[in-house]
DOGU-507841 format. One record per residue: residue number from 1; z, y, x of N, C-alpha, C, O in turn; residue in one letter. Coordinates in Angstrom, 1 decimal, always signed. Layout:
REM residues N
ATOM   seq      n.w      n.v      n.u     ca.w     ca.v     ca.u      c.w      c.v      c.u      o.w      o.v      o.u   type
ATOM   NUM        Z        Y        X        Z        Y        X        Z        Y        X        Z        Y        X      A
...
END
This chain:
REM residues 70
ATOM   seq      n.w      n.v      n.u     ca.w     ca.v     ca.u      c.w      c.v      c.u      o.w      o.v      o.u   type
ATOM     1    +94.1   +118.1    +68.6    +93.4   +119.1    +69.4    +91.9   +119.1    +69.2    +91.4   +120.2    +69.3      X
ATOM     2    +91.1   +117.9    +68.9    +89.7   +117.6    +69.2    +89.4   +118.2    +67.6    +88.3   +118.6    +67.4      X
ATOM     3    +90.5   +118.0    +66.4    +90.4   +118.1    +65.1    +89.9   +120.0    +65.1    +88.9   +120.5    +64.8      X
ATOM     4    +91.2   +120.5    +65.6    +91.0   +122.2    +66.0    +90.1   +123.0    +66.3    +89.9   +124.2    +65.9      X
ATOM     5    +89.4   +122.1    +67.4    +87.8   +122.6    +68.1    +87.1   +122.3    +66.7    +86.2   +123.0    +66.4      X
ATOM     6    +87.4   +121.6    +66.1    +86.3   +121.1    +65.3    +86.1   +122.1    +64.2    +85.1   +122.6    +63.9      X
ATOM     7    +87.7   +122.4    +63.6    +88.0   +123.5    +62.6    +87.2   +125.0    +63.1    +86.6   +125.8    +62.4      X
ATOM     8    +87.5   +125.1    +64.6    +87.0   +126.4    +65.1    +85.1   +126.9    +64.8    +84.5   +128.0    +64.8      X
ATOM     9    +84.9   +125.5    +64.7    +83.1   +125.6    +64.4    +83.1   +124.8    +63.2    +82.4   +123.7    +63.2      X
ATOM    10    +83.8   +125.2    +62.2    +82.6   +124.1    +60.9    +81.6   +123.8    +60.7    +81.6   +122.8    +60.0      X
ATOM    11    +80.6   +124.2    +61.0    +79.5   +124.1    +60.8    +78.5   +123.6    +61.9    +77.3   +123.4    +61.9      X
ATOM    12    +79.5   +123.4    +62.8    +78.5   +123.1    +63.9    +78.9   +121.2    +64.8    +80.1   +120.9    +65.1      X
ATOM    13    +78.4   +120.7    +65.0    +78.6   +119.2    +64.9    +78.8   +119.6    +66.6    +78.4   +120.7    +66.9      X
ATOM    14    +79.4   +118.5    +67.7    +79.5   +119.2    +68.6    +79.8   +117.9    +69.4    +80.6   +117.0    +69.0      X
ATOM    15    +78.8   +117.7    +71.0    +79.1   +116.6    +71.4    +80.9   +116.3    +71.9    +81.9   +116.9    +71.6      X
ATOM    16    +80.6   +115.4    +72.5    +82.4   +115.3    +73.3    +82.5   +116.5    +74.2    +83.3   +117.4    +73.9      X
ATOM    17    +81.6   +116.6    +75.2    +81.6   +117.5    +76.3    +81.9   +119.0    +75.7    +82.7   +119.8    +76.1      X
ATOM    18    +81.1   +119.0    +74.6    +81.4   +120.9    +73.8    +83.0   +121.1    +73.2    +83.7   +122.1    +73.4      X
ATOM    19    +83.6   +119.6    +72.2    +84.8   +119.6    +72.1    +85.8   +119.8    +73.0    +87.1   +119.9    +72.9      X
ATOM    20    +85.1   +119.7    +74.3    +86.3   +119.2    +75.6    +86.2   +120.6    +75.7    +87.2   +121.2    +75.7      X
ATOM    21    +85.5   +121.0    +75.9    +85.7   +123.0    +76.6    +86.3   +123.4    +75.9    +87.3   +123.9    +76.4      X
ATOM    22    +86.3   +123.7    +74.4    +86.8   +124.1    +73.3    +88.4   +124.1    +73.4    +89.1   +125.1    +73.3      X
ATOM    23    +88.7   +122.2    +73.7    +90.1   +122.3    +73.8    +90.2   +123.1    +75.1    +90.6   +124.3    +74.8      X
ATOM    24    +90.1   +123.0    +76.1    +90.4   +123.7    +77.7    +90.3   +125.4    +77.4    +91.3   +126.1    +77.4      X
ATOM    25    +89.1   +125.9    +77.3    +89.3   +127.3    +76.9    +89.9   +128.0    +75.7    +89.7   +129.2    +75.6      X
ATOM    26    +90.8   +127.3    +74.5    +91.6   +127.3    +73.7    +92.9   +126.9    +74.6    +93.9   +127.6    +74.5      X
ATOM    27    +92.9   +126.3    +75.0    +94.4   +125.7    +75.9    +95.0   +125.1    +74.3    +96.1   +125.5    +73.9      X
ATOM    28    +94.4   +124.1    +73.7    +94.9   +123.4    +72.7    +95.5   +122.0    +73.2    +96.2   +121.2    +72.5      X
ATOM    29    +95.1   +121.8    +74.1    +96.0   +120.6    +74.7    +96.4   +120.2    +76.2    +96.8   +121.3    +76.5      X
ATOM    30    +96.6   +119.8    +76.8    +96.8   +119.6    +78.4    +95.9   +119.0    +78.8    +96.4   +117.8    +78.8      X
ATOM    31    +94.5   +118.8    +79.3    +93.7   +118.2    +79.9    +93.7   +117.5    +81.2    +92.7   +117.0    +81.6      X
ATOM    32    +95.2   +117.5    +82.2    +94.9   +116.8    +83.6    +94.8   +115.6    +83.1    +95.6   +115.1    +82.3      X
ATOM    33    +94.0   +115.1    +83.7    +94.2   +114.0    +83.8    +92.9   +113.3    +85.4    +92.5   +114.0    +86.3      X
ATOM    34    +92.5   +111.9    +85.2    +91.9   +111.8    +86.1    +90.4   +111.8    +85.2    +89.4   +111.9    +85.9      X
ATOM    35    +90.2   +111.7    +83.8    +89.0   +111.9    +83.5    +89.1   +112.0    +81.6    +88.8   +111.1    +80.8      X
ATOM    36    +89.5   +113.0    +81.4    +89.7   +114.0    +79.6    +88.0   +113.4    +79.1    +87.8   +112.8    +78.0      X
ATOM    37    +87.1   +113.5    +79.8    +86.6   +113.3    +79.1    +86.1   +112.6    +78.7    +85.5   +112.9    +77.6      X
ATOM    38    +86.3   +111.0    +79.3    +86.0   +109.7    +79.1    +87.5   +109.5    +78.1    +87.2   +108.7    +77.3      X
ATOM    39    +88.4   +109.8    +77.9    +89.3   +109.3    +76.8    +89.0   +110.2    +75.7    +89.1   +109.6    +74.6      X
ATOM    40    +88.5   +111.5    +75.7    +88.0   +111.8    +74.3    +87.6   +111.0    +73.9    +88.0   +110.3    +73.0      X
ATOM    41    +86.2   +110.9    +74.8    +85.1   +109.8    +73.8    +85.7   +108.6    +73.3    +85.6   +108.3    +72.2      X
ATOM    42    +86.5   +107.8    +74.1    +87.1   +107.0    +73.5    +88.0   +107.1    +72.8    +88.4   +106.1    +72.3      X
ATOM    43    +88.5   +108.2    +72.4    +89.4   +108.6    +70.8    +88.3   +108.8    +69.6    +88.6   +108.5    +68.5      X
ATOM    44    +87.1   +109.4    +69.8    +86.3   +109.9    +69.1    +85.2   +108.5    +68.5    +84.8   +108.3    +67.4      X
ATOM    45    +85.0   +108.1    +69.4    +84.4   +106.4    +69.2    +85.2   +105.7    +68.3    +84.9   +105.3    +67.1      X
ATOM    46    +86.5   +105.4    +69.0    +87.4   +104.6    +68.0    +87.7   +105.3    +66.4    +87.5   +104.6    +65.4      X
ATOM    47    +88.0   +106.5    +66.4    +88.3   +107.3    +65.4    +87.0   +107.6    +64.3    +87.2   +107.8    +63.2      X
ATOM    48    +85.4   +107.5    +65.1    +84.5   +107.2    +63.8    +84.7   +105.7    +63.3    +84.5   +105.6    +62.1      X
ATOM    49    +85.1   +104.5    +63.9    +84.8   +103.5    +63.2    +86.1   +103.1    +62.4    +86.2   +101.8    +62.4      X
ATOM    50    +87.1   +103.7    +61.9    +88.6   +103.9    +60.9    +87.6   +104.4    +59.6    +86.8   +105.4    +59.5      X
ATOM    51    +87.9   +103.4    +58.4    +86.9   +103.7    +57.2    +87.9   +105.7    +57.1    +87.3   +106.8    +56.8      X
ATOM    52    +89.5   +105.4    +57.5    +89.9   +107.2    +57.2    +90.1   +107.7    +58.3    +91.2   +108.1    +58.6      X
ATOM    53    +89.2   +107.8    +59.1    +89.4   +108.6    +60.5    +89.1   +109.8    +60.0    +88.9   +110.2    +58.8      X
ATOM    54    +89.1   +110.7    +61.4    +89.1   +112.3    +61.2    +87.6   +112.3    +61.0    +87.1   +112.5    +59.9      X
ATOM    55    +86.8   +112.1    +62.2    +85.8   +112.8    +62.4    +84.4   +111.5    +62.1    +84.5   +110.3    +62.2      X
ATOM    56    +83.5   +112.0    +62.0    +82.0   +110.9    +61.8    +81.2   +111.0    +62.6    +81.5   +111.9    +63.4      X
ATOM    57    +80.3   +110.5    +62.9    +79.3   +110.8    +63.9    +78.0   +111.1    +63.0    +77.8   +110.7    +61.9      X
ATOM    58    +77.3   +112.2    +63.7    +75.9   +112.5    +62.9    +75.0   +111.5    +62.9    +74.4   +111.1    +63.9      X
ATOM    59    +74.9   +110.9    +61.7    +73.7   +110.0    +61.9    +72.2   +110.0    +62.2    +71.5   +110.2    +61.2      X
ATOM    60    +71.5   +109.7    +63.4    +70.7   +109.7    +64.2    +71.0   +110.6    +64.9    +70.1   +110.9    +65.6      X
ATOM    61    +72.1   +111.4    +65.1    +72.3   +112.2    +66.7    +72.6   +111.7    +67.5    +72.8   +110.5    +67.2      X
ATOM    62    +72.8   +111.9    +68.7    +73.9   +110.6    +69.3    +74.6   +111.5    +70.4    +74.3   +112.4    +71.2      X
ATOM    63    +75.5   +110.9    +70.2    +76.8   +111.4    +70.7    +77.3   +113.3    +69.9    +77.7   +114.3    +70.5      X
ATOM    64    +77.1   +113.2    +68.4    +77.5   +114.1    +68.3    +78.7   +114.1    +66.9    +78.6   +113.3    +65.9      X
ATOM    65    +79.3   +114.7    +66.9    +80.7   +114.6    +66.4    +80.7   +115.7    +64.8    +79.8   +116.4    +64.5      X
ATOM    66    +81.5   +115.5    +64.2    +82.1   +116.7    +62.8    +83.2   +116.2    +62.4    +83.5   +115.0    +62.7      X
ATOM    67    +84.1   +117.0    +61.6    +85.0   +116.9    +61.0    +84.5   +116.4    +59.9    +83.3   +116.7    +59.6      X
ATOM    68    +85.3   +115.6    +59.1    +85.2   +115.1    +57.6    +85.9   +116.3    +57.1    +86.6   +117.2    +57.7      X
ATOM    69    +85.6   +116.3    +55.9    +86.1   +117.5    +54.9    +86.4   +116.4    +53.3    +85.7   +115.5    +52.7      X
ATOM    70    +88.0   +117.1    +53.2    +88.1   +115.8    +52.0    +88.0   +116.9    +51.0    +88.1   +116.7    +49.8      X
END
Protein backbone atom coordinates (compact mmCIF):
# COMPACT_ATOMS: atom_id res chain seq x y z
CA UNK A 1 0.00 0.00 0.00
CA UNK A 2 2.86 2.68 1.06
CA UNK A 3 4.57 1.19 -2.52
CA UNK A 4 1.03 2.54 -4.45
CA UNK A 5 1.06 6.02 -2.85
CA UNK A 6 4.43 6.06 -3.91
CA UNK A 7 3.55 4.86 -7.67
CA UNK A 8 0.65 7.50 -7.46
CA UNK A 9 3.38 10.47 -7.25
CA UNK A 10 6.65 9.37 -8.93
CA UNK A 11 8.18 12.09 -8.89
CA UNK A 12 7.50 13.39 -5.76
CA UNK A 13 9.53 11.97 -2.54
CA UNK A 14 6.94 12.08 0.26
CA UNK A 15 7.27 12.07 4.13
CA UNK A 16 5.49 9.11 6.15
CA UNK A 17 2.64 11.48 7.19
CA UNK A 18 1.95 12.37 3.11
CA UNK A 19 2.18 8.43 2.35
CA UNK A 20 -0.24 7.84 5.23
CA UNK A 21 -3.11 10.13 3.70
CA UNK A 22 -2.40 8.80 0.39
CA UNK A 23 -3.09 5.36 1.71
CA UNK A 24 -6.43 6.62 3.81
CA UNK A 25 -7.87 8.78 1.05
CA UNK A 26 -7.13 5.98 -1.64
CA UNK A 27 -8.59 3.38 0.88
CA UNK A 28 -5.47 1.26 -0.19
CA UNK A 29 -5.25 -0.36 3.05
CA UNK A 30 -7.11 -0.52 6.46
CA UNK A 31 -5.52 2.04 8.73
CA UNK A 32 -7.28 1.35 12.42
CA UNK A 33 -5.19 0.88 14.35
CA UNK A 34 -3.99 2.56 17.71
CA UNK A 35 -1.21 4.49 15.78
CA UNK A 36 -0.73 3.74 11.39
CA UNK A 37 1.48 6.10 11.64
CA UNK A 38 4.22 5.14 13.92
CA UNK A 39 4.21 1.48 12.17
CA UNK A 40 4.68 3.05 8.77
CA UNK A 41 7.59 4.69 9.82
CA UNK A 42 8.75 1.63 11.18
CA UNK A 43 8.15 -0.35 7.97
CA UNK A 44 9.69 2.48 6.03
CA UNK A 45 12.89 2.74 8.36
CA UNK A 46 13.35 -0.94 8.43
CA UNK A 47 12.67 -1.24 4.62
CA UNK A 48 15.44 1.59 3.67
CA UNK A 49 18.08 -0.32 5.51
CA UNK A 50 17.30 -4.04 3.25
CA UNK A 51 20.37 -3.56 0.57
CA UNK A 52 16.67 -4.80 -1.83
CA UNK A 53 14.04 -2.97 -0.09
CA UNK A 54 11.36 -1.03 -1.81
CA UNK A 55 11.88 2.40 -0.94
CA UNK A 56 15.21 4.82 0.00
CA UNK A 57 15.38 7.69 1.92
CA UNK A 58 16.44 11.07 0.25
CA UNK A 59 19.72 11.82 1.12
CA UNK A 60 20.07 14.88 3.34
CA UNK A 61 16.07 15.11 3.65
CA UNK A 62 14.98 13.74 6.60
CA UNK A 63 12.20 11.85 6.93
CA UNK A 64 11.52 11.71 3.31
CA UNK A 65 10.78 8.56 1.33
CA UNK A 66 10.77 7.35 -2.79
CA UNK A 67 10.31 4.41 -4.60
CA UNK A 68 13.33 2.66 -6.11
CA UNK A 69 12.87 2.19 -9.78
CA UNK A 70 14.77 -0.97 -11.12
Amino acid sequence: SSSFALEKHPNSPMTAKQILEVIQKEGLKETSGTSPLACLNAMLHTNTRVGDGTFFKIPGKSGLYALKVS
